[in-house]
C-alpha positions as CSV (number, residue, x, y, z in Angstrom):
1,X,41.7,91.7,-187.9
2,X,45.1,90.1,-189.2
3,X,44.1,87.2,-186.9
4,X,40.8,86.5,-189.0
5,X,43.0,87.4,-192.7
6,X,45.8,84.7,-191.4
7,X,42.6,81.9,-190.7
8,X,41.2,82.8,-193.9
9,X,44.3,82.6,-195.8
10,X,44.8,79.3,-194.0
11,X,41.9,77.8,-195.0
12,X,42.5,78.8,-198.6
13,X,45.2,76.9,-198.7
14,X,43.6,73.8,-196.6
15,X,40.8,73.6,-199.2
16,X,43.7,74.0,-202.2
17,X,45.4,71.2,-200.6
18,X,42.7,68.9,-200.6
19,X,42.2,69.7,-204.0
20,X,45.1,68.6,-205.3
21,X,45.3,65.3,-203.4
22,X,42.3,64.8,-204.6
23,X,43.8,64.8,-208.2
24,X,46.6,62.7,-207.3
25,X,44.4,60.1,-205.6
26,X,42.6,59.7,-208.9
27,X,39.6,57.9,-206.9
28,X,38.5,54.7,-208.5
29,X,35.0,54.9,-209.5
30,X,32.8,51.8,-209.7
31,X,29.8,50.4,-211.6
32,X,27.9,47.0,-212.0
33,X,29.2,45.1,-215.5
34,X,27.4,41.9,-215.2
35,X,25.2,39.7,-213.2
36,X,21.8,40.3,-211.1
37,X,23.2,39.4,-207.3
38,X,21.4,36.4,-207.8
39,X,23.0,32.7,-208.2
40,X,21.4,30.4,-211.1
41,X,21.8,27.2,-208.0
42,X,23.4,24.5,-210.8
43,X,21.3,25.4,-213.4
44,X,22.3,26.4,-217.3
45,X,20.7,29.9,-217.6
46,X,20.4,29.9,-221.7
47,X,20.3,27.8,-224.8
48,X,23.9,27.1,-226.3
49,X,24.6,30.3,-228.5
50,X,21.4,32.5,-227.5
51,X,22.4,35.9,-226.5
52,X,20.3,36.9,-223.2
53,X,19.9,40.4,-223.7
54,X,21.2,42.3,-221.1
55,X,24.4,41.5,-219.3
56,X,22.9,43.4,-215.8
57,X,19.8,41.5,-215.9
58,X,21.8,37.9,-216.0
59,X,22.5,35.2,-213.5
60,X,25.9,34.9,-213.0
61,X,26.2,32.2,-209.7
62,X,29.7,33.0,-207.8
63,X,31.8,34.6,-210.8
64,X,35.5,34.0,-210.2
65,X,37.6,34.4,-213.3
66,X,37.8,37.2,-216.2
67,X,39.5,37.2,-219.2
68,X,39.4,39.9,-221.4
69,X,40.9,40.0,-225.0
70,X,40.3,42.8,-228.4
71,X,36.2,43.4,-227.8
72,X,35.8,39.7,-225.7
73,X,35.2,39.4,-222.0
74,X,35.0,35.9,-220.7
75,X,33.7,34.9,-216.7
76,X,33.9,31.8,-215.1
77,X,30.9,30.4,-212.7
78,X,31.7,28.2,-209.9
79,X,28.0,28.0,-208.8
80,X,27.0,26.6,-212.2
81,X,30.7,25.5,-213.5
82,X,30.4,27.4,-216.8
83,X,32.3,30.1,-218.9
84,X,30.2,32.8,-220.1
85,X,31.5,34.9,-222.8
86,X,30.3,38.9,-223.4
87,X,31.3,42.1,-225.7
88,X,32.7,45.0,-223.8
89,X,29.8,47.1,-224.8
90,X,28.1,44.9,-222.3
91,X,25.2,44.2,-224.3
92,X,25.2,40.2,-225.0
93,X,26.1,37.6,-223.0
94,X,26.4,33.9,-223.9
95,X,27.7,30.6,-222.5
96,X,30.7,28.6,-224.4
97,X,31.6,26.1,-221.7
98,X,29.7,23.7,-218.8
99,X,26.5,22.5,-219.4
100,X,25.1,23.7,-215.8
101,X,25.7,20.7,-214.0
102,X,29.2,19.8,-211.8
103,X,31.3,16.5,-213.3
104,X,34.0,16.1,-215.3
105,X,33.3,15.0,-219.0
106,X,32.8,16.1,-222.4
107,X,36.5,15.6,-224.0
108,X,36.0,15.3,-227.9
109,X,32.5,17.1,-227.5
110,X,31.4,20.5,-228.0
111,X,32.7,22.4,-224.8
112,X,29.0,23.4,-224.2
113,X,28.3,20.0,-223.3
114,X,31.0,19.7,-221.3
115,X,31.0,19.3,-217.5
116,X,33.2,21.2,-215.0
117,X,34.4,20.9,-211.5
118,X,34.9,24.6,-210.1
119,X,36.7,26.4,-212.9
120,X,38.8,29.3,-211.4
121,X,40.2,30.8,-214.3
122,X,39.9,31.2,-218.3
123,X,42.9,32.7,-220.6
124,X,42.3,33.2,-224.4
125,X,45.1,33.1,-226.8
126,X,45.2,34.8,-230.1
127,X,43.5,31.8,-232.6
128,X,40.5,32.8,-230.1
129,X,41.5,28.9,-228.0
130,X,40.6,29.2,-224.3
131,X,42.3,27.6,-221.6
132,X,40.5,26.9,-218.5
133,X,41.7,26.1,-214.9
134,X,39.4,23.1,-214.0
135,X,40.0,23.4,-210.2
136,X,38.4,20.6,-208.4
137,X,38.6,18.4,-211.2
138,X,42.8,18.8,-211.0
139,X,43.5,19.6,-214.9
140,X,43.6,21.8,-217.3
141,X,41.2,22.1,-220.5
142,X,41.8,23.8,-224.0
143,X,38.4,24.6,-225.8
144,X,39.2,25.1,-229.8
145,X,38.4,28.6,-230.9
146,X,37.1,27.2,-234.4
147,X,35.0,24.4,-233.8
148,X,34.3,24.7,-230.2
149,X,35.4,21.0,-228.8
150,X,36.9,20.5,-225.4
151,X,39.9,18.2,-224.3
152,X,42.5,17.9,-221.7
153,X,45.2,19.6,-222.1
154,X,47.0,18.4,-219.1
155,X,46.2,16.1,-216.0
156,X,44.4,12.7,-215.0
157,X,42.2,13.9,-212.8
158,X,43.3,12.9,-209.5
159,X,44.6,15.5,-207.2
160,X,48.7,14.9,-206.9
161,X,52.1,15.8,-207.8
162,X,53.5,14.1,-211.2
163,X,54.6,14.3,-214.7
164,X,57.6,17.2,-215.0
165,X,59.0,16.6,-218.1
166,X,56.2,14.5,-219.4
167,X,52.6,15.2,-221.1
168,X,48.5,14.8,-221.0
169,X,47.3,11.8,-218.2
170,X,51.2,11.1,-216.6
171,X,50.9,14.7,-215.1
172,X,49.4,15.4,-211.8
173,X,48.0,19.1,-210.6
174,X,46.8,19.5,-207.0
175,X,43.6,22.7,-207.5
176,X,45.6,24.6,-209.6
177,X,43.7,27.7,-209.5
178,X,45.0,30.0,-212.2
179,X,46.7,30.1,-215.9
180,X,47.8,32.4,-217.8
181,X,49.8,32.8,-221.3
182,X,53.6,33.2,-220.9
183,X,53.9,34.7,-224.5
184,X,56.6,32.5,-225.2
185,X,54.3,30.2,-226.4
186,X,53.8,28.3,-222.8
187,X,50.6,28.4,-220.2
188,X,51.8,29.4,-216.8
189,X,49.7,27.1,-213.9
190,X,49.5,27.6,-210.5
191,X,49.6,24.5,-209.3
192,X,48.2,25.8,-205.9
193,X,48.0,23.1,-203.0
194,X,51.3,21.8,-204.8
195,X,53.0,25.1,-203.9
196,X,54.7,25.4,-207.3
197,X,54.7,27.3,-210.4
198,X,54.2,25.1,-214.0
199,X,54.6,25.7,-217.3
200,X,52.7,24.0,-219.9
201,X,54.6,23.8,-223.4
202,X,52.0,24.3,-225.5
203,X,53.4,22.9,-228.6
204,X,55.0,19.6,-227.1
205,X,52.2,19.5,-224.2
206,X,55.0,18.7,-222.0
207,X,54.8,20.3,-218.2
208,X,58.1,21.4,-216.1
209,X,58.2,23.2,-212.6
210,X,59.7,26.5,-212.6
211,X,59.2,27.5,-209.6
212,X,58.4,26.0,-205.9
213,X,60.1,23.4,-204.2
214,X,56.5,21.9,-202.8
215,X,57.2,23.1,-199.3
216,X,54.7,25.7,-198.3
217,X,56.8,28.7,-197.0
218,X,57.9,32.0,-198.4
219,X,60.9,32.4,-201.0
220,X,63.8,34.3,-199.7
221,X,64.1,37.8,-201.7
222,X,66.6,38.0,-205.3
223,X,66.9,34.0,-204.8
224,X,67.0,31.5,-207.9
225,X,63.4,30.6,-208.8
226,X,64.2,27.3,-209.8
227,X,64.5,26.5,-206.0
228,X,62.7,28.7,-204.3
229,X,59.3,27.5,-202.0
230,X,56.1,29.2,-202.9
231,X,53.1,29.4,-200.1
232,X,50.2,28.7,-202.0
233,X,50.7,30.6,-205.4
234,X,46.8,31.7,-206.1
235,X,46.9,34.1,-208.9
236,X,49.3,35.2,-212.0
237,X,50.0,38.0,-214.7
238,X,52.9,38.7,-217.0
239,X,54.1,41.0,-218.7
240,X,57.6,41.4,-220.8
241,X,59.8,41.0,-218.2
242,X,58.4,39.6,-214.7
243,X,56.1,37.0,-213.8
244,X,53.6,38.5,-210.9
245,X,52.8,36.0,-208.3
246,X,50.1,36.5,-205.4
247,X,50.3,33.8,-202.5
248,X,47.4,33.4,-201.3
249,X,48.5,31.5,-197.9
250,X,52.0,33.9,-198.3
251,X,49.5,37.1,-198.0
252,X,52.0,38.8,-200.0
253,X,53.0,39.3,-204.1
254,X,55.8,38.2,-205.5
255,X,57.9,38.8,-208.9
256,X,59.6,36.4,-211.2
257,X,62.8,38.1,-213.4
258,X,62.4,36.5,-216.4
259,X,65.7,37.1,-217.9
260,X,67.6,36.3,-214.6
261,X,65.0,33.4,-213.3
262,X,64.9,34.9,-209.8
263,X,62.2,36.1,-207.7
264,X,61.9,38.9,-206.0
265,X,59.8,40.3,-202.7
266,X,56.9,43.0,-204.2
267,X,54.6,43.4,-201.5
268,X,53.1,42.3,-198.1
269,X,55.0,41.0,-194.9
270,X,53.3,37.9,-195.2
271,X,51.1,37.9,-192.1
272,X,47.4,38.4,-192.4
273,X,46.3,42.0,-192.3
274,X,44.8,45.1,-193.9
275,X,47.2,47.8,-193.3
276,X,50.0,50.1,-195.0
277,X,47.6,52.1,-197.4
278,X,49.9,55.2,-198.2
279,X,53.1,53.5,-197.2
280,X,55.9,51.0,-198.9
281,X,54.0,47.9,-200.2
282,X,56.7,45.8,-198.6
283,X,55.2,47.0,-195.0
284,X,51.5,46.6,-196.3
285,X,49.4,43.6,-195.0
286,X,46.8,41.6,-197.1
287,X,44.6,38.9,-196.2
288,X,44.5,35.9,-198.5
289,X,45.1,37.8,-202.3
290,X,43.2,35.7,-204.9
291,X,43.5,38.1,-207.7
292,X,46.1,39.7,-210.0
293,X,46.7,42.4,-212.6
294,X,49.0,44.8,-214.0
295,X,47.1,47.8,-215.8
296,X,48.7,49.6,-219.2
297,X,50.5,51.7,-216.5
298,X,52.5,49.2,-214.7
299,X,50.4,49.2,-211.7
300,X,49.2,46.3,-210.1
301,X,45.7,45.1,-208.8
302,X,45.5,43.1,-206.1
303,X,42.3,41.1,-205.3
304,X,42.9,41.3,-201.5
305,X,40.0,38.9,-201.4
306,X,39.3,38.3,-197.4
307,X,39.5,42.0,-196.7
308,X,36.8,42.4,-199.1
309,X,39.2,45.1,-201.0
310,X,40.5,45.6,-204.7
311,X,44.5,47.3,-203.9
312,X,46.9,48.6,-206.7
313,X,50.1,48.7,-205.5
314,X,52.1,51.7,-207.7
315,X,55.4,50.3,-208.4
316,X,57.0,53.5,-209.6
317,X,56.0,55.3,-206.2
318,X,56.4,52.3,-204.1
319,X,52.5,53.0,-202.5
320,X,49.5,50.9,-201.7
321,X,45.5,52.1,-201.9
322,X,42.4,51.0,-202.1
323,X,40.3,51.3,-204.9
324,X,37.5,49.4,-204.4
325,X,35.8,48.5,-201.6
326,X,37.6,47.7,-197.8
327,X,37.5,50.5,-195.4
328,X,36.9,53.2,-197.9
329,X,34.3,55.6,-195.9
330,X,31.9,55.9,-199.5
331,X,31.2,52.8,-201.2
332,X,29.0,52.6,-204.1
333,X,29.3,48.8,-203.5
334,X,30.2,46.5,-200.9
335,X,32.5,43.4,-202.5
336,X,31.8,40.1,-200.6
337,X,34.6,37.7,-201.2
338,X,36.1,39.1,-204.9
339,X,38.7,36.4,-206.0
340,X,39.5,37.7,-210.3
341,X,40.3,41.0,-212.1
342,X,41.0,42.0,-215.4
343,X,42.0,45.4,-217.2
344,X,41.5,47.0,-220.2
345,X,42.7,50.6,-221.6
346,X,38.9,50.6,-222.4
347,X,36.5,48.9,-219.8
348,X,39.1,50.1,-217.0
349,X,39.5,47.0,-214.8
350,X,36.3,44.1,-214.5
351,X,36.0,42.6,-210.6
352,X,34.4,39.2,-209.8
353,X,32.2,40.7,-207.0
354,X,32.3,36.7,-206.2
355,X,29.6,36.1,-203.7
356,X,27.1,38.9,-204.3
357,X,26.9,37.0,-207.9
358,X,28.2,39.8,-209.8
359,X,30.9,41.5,-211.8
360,X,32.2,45.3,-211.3
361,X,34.0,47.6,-213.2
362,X,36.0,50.2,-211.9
363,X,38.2,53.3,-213.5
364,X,40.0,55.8,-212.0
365,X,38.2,58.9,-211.3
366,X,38.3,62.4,-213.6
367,X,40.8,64.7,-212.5
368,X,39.0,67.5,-210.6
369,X,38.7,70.6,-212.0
370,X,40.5,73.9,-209.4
């Protein structure tokens, strides 16, 4: 008889246990934003300015960036080379950039007219400009929030390395995959297959290294930025104090100081993997990260693209999990390839879901009631 009170009494406390890790895990839910898991193939979907109704029953061919901004979400389409731009109440969805077709044109035009090459990333800044990552085409574009026209912002066109401390045509990008706005009125680049970090004045238009030395290897922890390598910076976010670097050939994510100018070891050992869920993020492995966040918490979201997994990395706990999918046991979806993310205290954080030709939305989970 006490042997059977002690099991039950033990599996009280088993199933309270689970219950509270359950809380603490806060598991991310999911749920489809935008796009029909079908690819437009190179065609423009909608007339310039028509809203095409629902954002779930749209086109979206191989979404890779997301910008979101007040009650604006912006995606970029590398199957169709266009930036589409919806509301967060997912209702509309309309396309401000690329006319459909691949090619690099449309300076002085209107920016739906304009043709694109692959663009990875859009940023918009608060006059409602966007800035776009042009990939393939080696530049980077500014479309004017009022009236709409496109121009070059930096870059000839031809993939090389050129033009620190100069402006427009002299400078040279190599794919730069991803911008982002320093807040100090400057446009972070990474200038990926150049394995550096750039900054883009945006009042002067002049461009300056910060970071990288050009040499693809990993930066030595707490070392100056100024001369420290990067391995193939993919993706950026900033906040007030750091810059957030994932290195996409590095496997791992790095931190600028931005009062000190050094940079600083956050995550991954730098060989290809999918392990350390749990554990220290220095000891976690990640296979080619493509994507990068930091939520209104301070944790970061990791597009751990070839693993097919969305990670946050908790920097107050020092712990790695995965919210979206990986090896998680119950998916609601499968990601295939996912290269951006996005958060926002109200739509939680937006995936580019890239090759099943959609965008996700996850949130962390209710807290379960005991």
């Amino acid at each position: 008889m006490m042997t059977l009170r002690y099991l039950c009494v033990f599996a009280l406390l088993s199933l309270c246990g689970q219950s509270v890790f359950a809380e603490k895990q806060k598991p991310s839910v999911s749920s489809l934003y935008a796009g029909t898991g079908v690819s437009p193939q190179n065609e423009s979907a909608y007339p310039d300015g028509e809203p095409s109704g629902a954002m779930t029953a749209i086109d979206l061919g191989n979404p890779f960036g997301i910008e979101i901004r007040d009650s604006r979400v912006w995606i970029t389409t590398i199957d169709d080379h266009c930036v589409y731009r919806g509301a967060t109440d997912g209702k509309t969805l309309v396309r401000v950039a690329g006319s459909g077709q691949i090619g690099y044109s449309g300076d002085g035009g209107l920016a739906t007219e304009a043709t694109f090459n692959w663009p990875h990333e859009v940023r918009c800044d608060g006059e409602g400009n966007l800035y776009i990552a042009d990939t393939r085409n080696h530049v980077i574009r500014k479309i004017d929030g009022h009236t709409g026209i496109i121009q070059t912002l930096a870059g000839n066109g031809k993939a090389g390395f050129a033009g620190d401390g100069q402006s427009g045509d002299a400078v040279q990008f190599k794919q730069p995959h991803s911008v982002v706005l320093d807040g100090a009125g400057g446009l972070l680049v990474a200038d990926t297959v150049n394995h550096r970090l750039r900054r883009i004045d945006l009042k002067t238009g002049v461009v300056q290294t910060i970071c990288g030395t050009g040499k693809p290897q990993l930066p030595s922890d707490a070392s100056p930025a100024a001369t420290a390598p990067l391995y193939g910076p993919r993706s950026l976010a900033v906040d007030a104090d750091s810059i957030w670097i994932a290195l996409r050939e590095g496997n791992s994510i790095w931190r600028i100081d931005r009062k000190r100018n050094t940079i600083h070891h956050v995550a991954g050992t730098g060989k290809k993997g999918y392990s350390g869920d749990g554990q220290d993020p220095l000891q976690a492995t990640f296979n080619g990260p493509k994507g990068l966040a930091i939520d209104e918490q301070g944790r970061l979201l990791v597009v751990d693209t070839e693993n097919q997994a969305v990670r946050r990395i908790d920097l107050k706990l020092r712990t790695v999990s995965t919210v979206m999918g990986g090896k998680q046991s119950a998916q609601t979806f499968v990601l295939k390839r996912p290269h951006g993310i996005n958060v926002s205290p109200a739509l939680g954080y937006l995936v580019a879901d890239s090759e099943n030709h959609r965008v996700l939305r996850g949130s962390d989970a209710p807290q379960q009631s005991q």
